[in-house]
C-alpha positions as CSV (number, residue, x, y, z in Angstrom):
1,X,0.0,0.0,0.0
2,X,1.3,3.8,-0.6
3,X,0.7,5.6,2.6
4,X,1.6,8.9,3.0
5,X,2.3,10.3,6.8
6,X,2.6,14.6,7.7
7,X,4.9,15.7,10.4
8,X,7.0,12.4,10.3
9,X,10.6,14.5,11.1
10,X,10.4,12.8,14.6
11,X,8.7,11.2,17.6
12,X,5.7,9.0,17.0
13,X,5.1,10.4,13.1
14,X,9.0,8.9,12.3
15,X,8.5,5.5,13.8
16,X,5.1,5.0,11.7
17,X,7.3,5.8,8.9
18,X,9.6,3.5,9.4
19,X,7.7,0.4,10.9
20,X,5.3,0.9,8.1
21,X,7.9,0.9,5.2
22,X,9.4,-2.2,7.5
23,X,6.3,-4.0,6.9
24,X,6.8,-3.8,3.1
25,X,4.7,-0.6,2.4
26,X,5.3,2.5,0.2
27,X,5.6,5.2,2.3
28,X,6.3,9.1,1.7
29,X,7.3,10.7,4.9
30,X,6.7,14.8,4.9
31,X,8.0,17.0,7.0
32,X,7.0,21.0,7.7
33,X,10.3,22.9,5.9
34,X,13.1,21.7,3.0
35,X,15.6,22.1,5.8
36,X,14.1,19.0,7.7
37,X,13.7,16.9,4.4
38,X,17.4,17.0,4.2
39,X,17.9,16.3,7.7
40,X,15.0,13.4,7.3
41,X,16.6,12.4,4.4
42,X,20.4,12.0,5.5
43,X,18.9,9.7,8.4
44,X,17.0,7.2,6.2
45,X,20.0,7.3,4.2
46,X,22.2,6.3,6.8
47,X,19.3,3.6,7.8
48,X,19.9,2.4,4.2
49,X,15.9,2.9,4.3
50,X,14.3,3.8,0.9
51,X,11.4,6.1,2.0
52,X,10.7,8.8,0.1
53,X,10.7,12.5,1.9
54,X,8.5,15.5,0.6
55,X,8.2,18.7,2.0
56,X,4.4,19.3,3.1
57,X,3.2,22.3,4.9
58,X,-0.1,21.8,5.6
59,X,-0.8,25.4,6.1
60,X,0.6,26.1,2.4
61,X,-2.2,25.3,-0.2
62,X,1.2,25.1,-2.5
63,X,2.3,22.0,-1.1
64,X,-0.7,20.0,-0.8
65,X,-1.9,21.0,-4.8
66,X,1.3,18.6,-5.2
67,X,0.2,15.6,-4.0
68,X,-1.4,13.0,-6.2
69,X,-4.0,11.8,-3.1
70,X,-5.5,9.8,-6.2
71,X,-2.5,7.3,-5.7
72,X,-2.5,7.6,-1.9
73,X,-4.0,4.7,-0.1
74,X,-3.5,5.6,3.4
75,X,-3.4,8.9,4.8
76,X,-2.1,9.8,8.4
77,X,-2.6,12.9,9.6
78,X,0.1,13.5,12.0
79,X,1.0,17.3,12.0
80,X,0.5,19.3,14.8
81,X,1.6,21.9,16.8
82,X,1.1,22.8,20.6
83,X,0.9,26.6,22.1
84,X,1.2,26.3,25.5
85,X,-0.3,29.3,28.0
86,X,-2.5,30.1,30.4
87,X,-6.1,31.0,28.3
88,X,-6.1,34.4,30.4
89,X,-2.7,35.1,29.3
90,X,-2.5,33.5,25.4
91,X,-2.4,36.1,22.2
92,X,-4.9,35.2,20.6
93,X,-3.1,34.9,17.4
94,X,-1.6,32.4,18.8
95,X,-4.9,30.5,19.4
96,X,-5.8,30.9,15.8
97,X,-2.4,29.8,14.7
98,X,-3.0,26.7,16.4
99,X,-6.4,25.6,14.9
100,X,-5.3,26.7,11.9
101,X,-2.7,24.0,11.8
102,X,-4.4,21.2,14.0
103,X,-7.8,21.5,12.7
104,X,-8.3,23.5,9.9
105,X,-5.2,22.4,7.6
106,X,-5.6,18.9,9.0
107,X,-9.5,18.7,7.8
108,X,-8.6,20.9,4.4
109,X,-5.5,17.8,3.7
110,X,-8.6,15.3,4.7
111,X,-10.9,16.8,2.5
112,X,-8.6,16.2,-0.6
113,X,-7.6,12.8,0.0
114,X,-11.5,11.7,0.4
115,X,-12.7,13.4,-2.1
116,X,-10.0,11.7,-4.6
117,X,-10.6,8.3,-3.3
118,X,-14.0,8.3,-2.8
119,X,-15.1,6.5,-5.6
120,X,-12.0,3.9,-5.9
121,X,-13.0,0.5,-6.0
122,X,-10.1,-0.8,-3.3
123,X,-10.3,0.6,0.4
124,X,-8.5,3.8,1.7
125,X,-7.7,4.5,4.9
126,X,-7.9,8.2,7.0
127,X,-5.8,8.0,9.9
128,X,-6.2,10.9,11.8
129,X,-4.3,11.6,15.1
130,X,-5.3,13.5,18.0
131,X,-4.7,13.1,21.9
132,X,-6.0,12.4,25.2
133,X,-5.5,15.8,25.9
134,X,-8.4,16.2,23.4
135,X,-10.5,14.1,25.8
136,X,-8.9,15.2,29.4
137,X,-8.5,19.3,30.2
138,X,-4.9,20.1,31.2
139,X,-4.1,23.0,32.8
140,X,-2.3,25.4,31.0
141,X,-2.6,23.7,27.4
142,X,-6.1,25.0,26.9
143,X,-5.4,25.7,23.0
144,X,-4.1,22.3,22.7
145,X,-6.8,20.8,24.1
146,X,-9.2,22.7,22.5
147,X,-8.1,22.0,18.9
148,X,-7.6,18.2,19.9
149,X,-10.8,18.0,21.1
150,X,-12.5,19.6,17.8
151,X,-10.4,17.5,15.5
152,X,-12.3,14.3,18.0
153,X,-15.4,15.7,17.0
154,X,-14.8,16.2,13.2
155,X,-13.8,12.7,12.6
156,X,-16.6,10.8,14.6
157,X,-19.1,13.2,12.6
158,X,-17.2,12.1,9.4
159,X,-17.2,8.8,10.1
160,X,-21.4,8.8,10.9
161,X,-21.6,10.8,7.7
162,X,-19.4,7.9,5.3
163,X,-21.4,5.0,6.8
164,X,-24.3,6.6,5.2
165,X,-23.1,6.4,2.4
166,X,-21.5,2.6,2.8
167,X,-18.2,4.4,1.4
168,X,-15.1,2.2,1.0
169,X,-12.8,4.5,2.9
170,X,-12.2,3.8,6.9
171,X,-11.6,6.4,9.3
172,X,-9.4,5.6,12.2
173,X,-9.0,8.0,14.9
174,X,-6.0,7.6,17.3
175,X,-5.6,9.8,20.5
176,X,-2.4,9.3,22.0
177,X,-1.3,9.6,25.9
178,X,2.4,11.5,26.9
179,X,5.0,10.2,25.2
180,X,9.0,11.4,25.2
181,X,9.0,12.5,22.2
182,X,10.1,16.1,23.2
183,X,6.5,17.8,21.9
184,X,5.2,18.1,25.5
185,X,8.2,19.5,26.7
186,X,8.0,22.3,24.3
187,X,4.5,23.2,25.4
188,X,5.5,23.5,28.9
189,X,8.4,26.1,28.0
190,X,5.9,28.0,26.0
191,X,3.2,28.2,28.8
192,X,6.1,29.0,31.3
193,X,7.3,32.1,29.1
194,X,3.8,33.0,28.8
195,X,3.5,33.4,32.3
196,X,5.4,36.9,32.9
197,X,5.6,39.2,35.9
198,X,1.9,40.6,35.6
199,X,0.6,37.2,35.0
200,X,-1.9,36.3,37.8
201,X,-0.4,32.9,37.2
202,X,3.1,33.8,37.9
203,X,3.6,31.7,41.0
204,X,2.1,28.8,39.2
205,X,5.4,28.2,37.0
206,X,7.0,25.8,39.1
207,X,3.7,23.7,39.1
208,X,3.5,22.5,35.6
């Protein structure tokens, strides 16, 4: 199968990759900038691993006119980012930014790769990642959770709507715990800078 997997530069998006293309799949791995294709590409390289490595912003209606979804078999939605920060205290540009990239771009990639493969004979598969954190409120990581929680929703509504239709495409959605991965830890720094001297939740800092 050809499966094609966003923000696989590292943590749990890179080990799909690799297990996946392990198990005798086709697999394009994508990362966010050209400077981490090359840096994704010298490590498969080294692996003697022959996955293929496109740069895929899915903010950047540029990149994802590129992809052939027609040929894609299995999408997994992986990207994501996390904007730690009290809600009191968050820009909300910030916010936006955030559903922009977990929701928003992540339902707009979606959208293509159904509607290319929704009248293929063989079975597709949507693969769509959220959290737990989409599930549990955290403290602090209210943006997170918030976007996690709304990409939840959008994929069990999609997934009522394509039974309607008896449509050969699956929808799987997968809602990791905390993993060492590093993405957590960069949340917490971003929530602790957030937290500045006429922050009412200054003192909190050394709690999360």
């Amino acid at each position: 199968m050809k499966i094609l997997i966003t923000g696989s530069t590292s943590g749990i998006g890179f080990i799909t990759g690799i297990s996946l293309y392990d198990r005798g799949h086709e697999v394009i791995m994508t990362t966010h900038t050209e400077m981490e294709c090359e840096i994704l590409r010298k490590k498969l390289k080294n692996m003697k691993l022959g996955i293929v490595v496109l740069k895929l912003d899915i903010t950047d209606k540029k990149d994802i006119d590129k992809i052939d979804f027609s040929t894609i078999n299995v999408l997994i939605n992986h990207a994501g980012i996390g904007i730690g920060g009290s809600i009191i205290d968050l820009n909300i540009e910030d916010v936006k930014k955030n559903f922009e990239v977990n929701l928003f771009s992540t339902l707009e990639l979606s959208k293509k790769f159904l509607k290319a493969r929704i009248n293929k004979k063989e079975r597709s598969k949507l693969i769509i990642t959220s959290s737990i954190a989409g599930v549990i409120p955290i403290n602090f990581l209210g943006s997170y959770c918030s976007t996690k929680a709304s990409l939840i929703m959008i994929c069990k509504c999609l997934k009522k709507e394509l039974a309607c239709i008896d449509s050969n495409i699956q929808v799987s959605l997968i809602e990791p715990g905390v993993y060492n991965t590093g993405f957590n830890e960069v949340m917490i720094d971003k929530a602790e800078c957030s937290m500045t001297n006429d922050s009412v939740f200054f003192y909190e800092k050394e709690e999360i």
